[in-house]
C-alpha positions as CSV (number, residue, x, y, z in Angstrom):
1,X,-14.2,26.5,13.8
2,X,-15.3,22.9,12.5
3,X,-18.6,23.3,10.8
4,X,-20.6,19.9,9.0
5,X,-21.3,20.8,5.6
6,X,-24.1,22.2,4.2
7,X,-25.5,23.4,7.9
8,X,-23.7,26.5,7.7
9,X,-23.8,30.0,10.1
10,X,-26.5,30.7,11.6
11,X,-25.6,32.6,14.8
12,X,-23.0,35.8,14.7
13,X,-22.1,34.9,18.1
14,X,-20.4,32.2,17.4
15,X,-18.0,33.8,15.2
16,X,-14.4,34.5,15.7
17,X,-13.5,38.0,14.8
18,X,-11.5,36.9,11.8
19,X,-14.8,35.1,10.8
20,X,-16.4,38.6,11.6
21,X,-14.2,40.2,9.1
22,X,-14.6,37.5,6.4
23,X,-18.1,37.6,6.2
24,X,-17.5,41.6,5.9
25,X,-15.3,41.4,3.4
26,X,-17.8,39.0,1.3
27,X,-20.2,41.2,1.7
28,X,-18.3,43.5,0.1
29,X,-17.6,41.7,-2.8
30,X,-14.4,42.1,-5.2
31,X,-15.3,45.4,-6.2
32,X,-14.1,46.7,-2.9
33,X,-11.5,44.5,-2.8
34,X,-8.7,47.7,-2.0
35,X,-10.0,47.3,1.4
36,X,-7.5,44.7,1.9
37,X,-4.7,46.6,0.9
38,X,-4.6,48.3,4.2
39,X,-4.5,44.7,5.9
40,X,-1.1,43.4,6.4
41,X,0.1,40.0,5.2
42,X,-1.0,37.8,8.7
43,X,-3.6,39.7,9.0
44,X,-5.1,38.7,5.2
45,X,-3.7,35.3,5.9
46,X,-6.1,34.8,9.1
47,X,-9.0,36.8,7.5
48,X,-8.8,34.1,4.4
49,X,-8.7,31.3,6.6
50,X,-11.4,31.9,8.4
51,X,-13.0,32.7,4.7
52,X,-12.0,29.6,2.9
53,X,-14.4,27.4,5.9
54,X,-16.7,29.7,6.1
55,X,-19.4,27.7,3.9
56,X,-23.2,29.4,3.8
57,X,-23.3,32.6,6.2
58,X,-27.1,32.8,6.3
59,X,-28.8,36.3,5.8
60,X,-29.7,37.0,9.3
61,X,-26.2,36.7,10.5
62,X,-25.3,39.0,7.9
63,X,-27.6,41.8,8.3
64,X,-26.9,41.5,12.3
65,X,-23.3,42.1,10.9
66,X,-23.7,44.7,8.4
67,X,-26.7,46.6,9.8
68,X,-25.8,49.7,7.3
69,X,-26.2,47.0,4.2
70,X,-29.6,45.2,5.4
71,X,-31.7,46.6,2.8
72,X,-28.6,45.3,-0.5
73,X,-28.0,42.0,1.9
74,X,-31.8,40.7,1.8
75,X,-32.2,40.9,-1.7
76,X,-29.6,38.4,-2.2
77,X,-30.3,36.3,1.1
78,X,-26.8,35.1,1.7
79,X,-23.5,34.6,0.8
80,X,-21.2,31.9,0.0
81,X,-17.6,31.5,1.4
82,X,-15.6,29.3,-0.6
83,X,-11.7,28.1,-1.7
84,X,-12.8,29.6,-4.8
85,X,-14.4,32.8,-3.6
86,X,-11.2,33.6,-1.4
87,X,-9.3,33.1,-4.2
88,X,-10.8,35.4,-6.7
89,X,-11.0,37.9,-4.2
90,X,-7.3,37.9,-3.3
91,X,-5.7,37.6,-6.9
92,X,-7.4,40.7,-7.4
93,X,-5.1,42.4,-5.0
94,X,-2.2,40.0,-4.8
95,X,0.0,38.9,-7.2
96,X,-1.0,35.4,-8.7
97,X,2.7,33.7,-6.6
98,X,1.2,35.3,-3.3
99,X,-2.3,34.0,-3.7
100,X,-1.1,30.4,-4.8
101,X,1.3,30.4,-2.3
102,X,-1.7,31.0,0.5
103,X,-3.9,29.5,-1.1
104,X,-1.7,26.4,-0.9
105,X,-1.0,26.5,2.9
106,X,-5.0,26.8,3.6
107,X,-5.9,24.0,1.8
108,X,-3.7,22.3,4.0
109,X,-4.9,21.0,7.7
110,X,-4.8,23.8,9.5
111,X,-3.1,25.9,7.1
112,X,-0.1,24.5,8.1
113,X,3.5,26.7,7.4
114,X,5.9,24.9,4.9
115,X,7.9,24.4,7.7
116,X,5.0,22.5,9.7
117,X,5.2,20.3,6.3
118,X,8.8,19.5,6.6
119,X,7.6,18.5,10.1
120,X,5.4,15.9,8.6
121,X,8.5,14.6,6.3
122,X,9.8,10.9,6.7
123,X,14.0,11.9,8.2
124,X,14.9,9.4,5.2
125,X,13.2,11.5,2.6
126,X,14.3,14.9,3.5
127,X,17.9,13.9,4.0
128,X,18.2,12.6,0.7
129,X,16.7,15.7,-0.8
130,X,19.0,18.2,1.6
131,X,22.4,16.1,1.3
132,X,22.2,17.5,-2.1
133,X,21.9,21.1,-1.2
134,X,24.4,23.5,0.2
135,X,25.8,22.8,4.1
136,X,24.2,26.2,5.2
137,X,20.9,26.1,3.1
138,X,20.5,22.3,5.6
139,X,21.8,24.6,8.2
140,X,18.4,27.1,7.7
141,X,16.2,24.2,7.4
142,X,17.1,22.2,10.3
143,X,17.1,25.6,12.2
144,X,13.5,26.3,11.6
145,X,11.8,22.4,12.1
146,X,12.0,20.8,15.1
147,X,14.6,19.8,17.2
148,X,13.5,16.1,17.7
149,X,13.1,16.3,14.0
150,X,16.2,18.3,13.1
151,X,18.2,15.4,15.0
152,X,17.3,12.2,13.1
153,X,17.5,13.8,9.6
154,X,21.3,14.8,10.5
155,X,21.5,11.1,11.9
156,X,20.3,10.2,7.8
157,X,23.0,12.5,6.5
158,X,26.6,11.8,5.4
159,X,28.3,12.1,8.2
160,X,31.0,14.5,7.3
161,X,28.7,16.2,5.4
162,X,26.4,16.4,8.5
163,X,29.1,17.6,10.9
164,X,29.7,21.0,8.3
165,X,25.9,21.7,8.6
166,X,26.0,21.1,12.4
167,X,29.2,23.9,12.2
168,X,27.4,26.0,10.0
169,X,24.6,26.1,12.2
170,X,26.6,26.9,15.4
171,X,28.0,30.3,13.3
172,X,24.6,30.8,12.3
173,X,23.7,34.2,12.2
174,X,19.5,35.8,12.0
175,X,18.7,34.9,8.2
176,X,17.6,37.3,5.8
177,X,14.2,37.1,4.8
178,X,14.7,37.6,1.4
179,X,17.4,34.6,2.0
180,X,14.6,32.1,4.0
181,X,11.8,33.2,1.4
182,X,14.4,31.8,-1.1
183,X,14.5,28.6,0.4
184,X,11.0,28.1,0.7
185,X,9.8,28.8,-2.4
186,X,12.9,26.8,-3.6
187,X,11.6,23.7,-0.7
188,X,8.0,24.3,-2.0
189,X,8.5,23.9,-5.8
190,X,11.3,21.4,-5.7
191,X,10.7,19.2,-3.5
192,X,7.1,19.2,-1.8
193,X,5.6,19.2,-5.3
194,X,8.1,15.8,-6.2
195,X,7.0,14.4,-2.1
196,X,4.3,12.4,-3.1
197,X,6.3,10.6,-5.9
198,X,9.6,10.4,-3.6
199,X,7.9,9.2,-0.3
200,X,5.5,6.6,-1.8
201,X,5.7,4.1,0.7
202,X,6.4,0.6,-0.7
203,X,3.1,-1.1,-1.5
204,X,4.2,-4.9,-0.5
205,X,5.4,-3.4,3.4
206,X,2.1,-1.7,3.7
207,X,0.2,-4.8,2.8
208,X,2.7,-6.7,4.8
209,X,1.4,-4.8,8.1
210,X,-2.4,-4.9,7.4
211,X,-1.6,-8.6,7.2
212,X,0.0,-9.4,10.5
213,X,-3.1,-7.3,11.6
214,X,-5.2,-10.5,10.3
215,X,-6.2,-13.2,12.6
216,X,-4.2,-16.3,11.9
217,X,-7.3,-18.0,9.7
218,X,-8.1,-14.5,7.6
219,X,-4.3,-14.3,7.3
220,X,-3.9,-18.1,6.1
221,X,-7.0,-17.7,3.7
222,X,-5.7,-14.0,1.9
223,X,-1.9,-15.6,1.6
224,X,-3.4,-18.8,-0.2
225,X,-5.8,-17.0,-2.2
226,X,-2.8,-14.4,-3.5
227,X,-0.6,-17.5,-4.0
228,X,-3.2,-18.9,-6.2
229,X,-2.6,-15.3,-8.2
230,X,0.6,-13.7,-7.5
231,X,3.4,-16.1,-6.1
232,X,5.6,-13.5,-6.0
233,X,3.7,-11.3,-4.4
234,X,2.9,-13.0,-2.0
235,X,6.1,-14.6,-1.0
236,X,7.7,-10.9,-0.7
237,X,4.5,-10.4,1.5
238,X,5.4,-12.8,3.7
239,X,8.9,-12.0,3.8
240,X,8.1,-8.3,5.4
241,X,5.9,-9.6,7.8
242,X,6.6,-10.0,11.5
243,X,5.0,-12.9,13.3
244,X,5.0,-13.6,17.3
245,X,7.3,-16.8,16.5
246,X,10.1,-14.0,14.8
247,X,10.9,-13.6,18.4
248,X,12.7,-16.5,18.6
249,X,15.2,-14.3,17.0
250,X,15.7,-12.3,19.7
251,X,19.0,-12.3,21.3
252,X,18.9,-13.1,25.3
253,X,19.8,-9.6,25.9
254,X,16.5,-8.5,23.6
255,X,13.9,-10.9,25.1
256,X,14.8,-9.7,28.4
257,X,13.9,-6.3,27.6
258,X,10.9,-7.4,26.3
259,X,10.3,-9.6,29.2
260,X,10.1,-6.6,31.6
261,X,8.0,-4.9,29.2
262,X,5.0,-6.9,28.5
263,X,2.1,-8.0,30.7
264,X,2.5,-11.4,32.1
265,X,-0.7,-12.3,31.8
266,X,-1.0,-11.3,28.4
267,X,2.5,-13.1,27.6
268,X,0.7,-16.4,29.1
269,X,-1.7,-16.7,27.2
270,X,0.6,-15.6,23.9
271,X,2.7,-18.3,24.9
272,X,-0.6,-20.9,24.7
273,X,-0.4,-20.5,20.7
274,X,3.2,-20.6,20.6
275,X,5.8,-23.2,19.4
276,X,7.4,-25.6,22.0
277,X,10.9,-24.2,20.9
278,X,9.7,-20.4,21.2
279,X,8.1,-20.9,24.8
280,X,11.3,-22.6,26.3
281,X,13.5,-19.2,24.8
282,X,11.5,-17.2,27.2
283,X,11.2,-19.5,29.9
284,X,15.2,-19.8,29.7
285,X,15.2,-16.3,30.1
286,X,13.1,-16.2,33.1
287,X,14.0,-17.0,36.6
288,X,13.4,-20.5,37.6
289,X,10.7,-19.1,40.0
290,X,9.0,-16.9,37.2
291,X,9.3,-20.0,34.6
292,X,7.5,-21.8,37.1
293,X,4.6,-19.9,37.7
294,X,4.2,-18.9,34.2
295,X,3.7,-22.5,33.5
296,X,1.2,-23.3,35.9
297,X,-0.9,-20.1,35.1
298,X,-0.8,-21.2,31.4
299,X,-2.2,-24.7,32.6
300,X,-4.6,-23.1,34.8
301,X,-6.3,-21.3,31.9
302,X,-7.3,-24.4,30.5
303,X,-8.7,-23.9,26.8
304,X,-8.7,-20.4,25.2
305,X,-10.1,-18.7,22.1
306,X,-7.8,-19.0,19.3
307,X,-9.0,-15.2,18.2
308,X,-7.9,-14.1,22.4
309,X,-4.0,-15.8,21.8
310,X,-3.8,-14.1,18.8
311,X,-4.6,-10.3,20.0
312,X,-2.3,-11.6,23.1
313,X,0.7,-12.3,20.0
314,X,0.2,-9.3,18.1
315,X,-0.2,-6.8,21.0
316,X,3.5,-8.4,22.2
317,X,4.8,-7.9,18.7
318,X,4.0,-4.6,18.9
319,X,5.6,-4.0,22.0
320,X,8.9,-5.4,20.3
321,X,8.2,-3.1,17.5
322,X,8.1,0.2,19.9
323,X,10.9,-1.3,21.6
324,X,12.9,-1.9,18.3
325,X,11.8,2.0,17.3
326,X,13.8,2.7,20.4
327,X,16.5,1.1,20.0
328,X,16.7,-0.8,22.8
329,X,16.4,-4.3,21.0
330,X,16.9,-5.6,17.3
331,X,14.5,-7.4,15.5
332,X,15.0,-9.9,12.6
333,X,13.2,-9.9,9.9
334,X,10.8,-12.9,8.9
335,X,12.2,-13.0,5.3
336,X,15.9,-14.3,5.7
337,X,18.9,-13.6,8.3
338,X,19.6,-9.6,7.2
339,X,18.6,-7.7,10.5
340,X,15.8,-4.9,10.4
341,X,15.0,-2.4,12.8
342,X,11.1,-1.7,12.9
């Protein structure tokens, strides 16, 4: 349940029944905390989820709740549900591993599993961690995330290494769970405490895409301005950005593909904005007929907004991006003749 802050509860039936219990439990306070020992482990995991968003439960929704308390429950007015609160009141019953361990996962969205994390893991990043590790603890991982994700983190791997995990995995047999509580505690304080560091994402690409997100003037006026200021870092910029007239890189095989993929329309009035040299690669690629009538509808449109051509360019570049994603062309990159896959 999704509550804006500092509104808080104010009718009991909109609670869940874990909500129910939270606010019980609240109520209750820490000196009754042994109440929880006769939940089990999901259970106390739900119960503190539903605890930890709580925020302000107001009064009346408590004494509706607790009818028996109503006289102990107005004196104080209401309680407070909190990260901290929960915490407090399961360390008291839980060793301090166990409540930072669930803490942990309901801080996160959702109170997502460490596996759901792995999910969530560039292939790149986790393969270089797991080629590292032995063939059948990769076998445990990759046979509790994902399948689609499973499959391009063994594509990252060493291949020969890859092929014993995939052979470890197909003797797999049910894994003890003391054996897969191993691994995740192992997962959890090894490597998804290190991710940040490891998966920092290179500053210059990321500023390198919000550029080609620019219209051509803002784009012009930022590259001069960091020239002015950082040379360097601005030719590196410029090398990791892809531009509509990168296409021209495409093989014939490539801009066909993209041909059938992209509005004409839209490719029309790209084309208005592009150089003489790119236009005639995709017209050479285009039936006589279809080179034709692209022509004339470009001529038809007569003048256009420069701001128009360029949404036209970058929606097409984007569509050679997904493509490239695919696999089903290759892209070039801007910077020199090394090819890079989007």
């Amino acid at each position: 349940m999704i509550r804006m802050k500092g509104k808080g509860v104010a009718d009991p039936s909109k609670l869940t029944g874990p909500e129910k219990a939270a606010v019980v439990l609240l109520a209750l306070g820490e000196e009754h905390a042994h109440v929880w020992q006769q939940l089990d482990e999901d259970e106390i995991k739900e119960i503190s989820q539903a605890m930890a968003s709580l925020g302000t439960v107001h009064s009346g929704v408590v004494e509706d709740l607790l009818v028996e308390f109503v006289s102990g429950m107005s004196s104080t007015g209401a309680i407070m549900g909190s990260f901290e609160q929960t915490q407090r009141l399961l360390a008291s019953i839980m060793p301090q591993d166990k409540v930072d361990q669930l803490m942990e996962e309901i801080r996160g969205p959702a109170g997502r599993t460490m596996w759901d994390k792995l999910g969530n893991v560039n292939e790149a990043v986790l393969a270089n961690y797991l080629k590292n590790e032995y063939p059948q603890t990769v076998a445990v991982v990759l046979s509790k995330i994902k399948s689609e994700h499973a499959a391009r983190v063994l594509a990252a791997l060493p291949e020969d290494f890859a092929l014993e995990c995939v052979m470890r995995m197909l003797r797999m047999e049910p894994v003890q769970r003391e054996i897969l509580d191993k691994i995740e505690q192992t997962l959890r304080t090894e490597f998804m405490s290190n991710l940040a560091r490891t998966s920092k994402r290179d500053s210059h690409e990321m500023m390198a895409d919000i550029f080609n997100a620019f219209d051509r003037q803002t784009e012009a006026r930022f590259i001069t301005a960091l020239e002015e200021r950082n040379r360097e870092a601005a030719e590196r910029i410029r090398a990791l950005m892809f531009v509509f007239e990168d296409l021209s890189k495409l093989d014939p095989g490539g801009v066909q593909t993209l041909l059938r993929s992209v509005e004409k329309d839209q490719l029309a009035l790209a084309l208005k904005g592009a150089s003489d040299a790119l236009r005639e690669m995709f017209f050479s690629n285009m039936s006589e007929r279809a080179a034709k009538i692209m022509r004339e509808d470009m001529e038809t449109m007569g003048p256009v907004r420069l701001r128009d051509v360029d949404q036209a360019q970058m929606a097409i570049v984007q569509v050679a991006k997904d493509l490239a994603n695919k696999g089903e062309i290759m892209l070039a990159g801007a910077g020199g003749d090394d090819e890079l896959v989007y």
